[in-house]
PAMARKOL-408287 format. One line per 8 residues: number of its first residue (from 0); their letters; for each residue x negated, y negated, z of C-alpha. Coordinates in Angstrom, 2 decimals. Each point is the difference from the previous one (the first is absolute). Example, Ala and Ser with C-alpha at 12.3 -4.5 7.8 and 13.67 -1.06 7.14 Angstrom:
0 = as = -12.30:4.50:7.80  -1.37:-3.44:-0.66
END
This chain:
0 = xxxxxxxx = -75.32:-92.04:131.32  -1.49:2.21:-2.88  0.44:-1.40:-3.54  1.55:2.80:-2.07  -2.53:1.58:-2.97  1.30:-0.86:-3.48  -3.25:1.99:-1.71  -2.82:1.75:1.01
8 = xxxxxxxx = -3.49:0.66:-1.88  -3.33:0.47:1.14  -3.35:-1.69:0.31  -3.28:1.20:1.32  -2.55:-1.97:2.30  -3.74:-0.48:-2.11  -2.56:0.44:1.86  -0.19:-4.13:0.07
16 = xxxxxxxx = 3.07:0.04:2.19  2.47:-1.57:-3.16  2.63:1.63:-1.16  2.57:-0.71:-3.47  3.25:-0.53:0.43  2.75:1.35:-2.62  0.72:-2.54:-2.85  3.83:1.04:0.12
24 = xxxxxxxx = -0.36:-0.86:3.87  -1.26:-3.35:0.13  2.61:-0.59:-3.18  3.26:1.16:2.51  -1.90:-2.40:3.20  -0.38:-2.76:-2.45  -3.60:-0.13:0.58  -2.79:-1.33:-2.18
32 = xxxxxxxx = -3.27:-1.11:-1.03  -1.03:-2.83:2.65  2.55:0.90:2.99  -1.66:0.24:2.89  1.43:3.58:2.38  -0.61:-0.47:3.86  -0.08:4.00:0.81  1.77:1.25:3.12
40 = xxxxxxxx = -0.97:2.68:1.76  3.46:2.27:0.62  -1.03:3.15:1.71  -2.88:2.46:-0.55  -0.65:0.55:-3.38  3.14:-2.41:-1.02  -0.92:-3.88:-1.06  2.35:-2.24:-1.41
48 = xxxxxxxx = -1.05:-2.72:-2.76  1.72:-3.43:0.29  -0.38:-2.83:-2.32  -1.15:-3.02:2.38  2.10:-3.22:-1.02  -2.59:-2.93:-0.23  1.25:-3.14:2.28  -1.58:-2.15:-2.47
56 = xxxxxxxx = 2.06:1.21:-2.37  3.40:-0.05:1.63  -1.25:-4.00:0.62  -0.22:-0.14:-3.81  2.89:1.48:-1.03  2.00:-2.15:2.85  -1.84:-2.75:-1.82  0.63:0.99:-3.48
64 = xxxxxxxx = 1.92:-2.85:-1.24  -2.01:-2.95:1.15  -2.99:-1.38:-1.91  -2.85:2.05:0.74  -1.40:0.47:-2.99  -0.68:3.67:0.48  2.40:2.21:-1.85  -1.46:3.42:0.37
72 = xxxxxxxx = -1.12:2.37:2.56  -3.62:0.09:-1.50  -0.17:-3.81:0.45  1.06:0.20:3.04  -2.87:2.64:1.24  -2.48:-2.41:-1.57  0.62:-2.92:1.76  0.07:2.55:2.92
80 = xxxxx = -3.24:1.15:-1.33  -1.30:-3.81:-0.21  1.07:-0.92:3.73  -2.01:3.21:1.32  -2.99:-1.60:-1.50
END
C-alpha cells in the first residue's frame, strides 16, 4: 500500500549525507523538535520517514494518572537519562 502525496518540495543531500526537510512538511506530519524518525527504506531512491513511538512512553501515558511524580515528557527522559547511568 502506497500512502497518497499531499505536497511535494525538494531537498538536496550535503556532502555530509543530511538533508532538511520542508518546515510546512513536518507541520502537516505533526513532527517536531525531539521526535525521533526510524527511516524505511521503500524502493530505490524512495525512503519513507516514520516517527518511532517510544514504549516508555506509551507506559507513561497508560500510567498518567497515578502518582509518579513525573508530569512531563522531559522528566520523564531524565530519569531515563539517570537509570542509563
Amino acid at each position: 500500500m502506497t500512502a497518497e502525496v499531499k505536497r511535494e518540495a525538494k531537498t538536496k543531500v550535503s556532502s555530509k549525507n543530511q538533508i532538511t526537510l520542508p518546515v510546512a512538511a513536518l507541520r502537516e506530519a505533526n513532527v517536531g523538535p525531539g521526535d525521533v524518525l526510524r527511516v524505511e527504506v521503500v524502493e530505490d531512491g524512495v525512503f519513507r520517514l516514520v516517527r518511532h513511538r517510544d514504549p516508555w512512553w506509551d507506559l507513561f501515558e497508560e500510567a498518567a494518572g497515578s502518582d509518579l511524580g513525573i508530569t512531563t515528557r522531559e522528566e520523564l527522559e531524565e530519569m531515563r537519562d539517570e537509570w542509563d547511568r
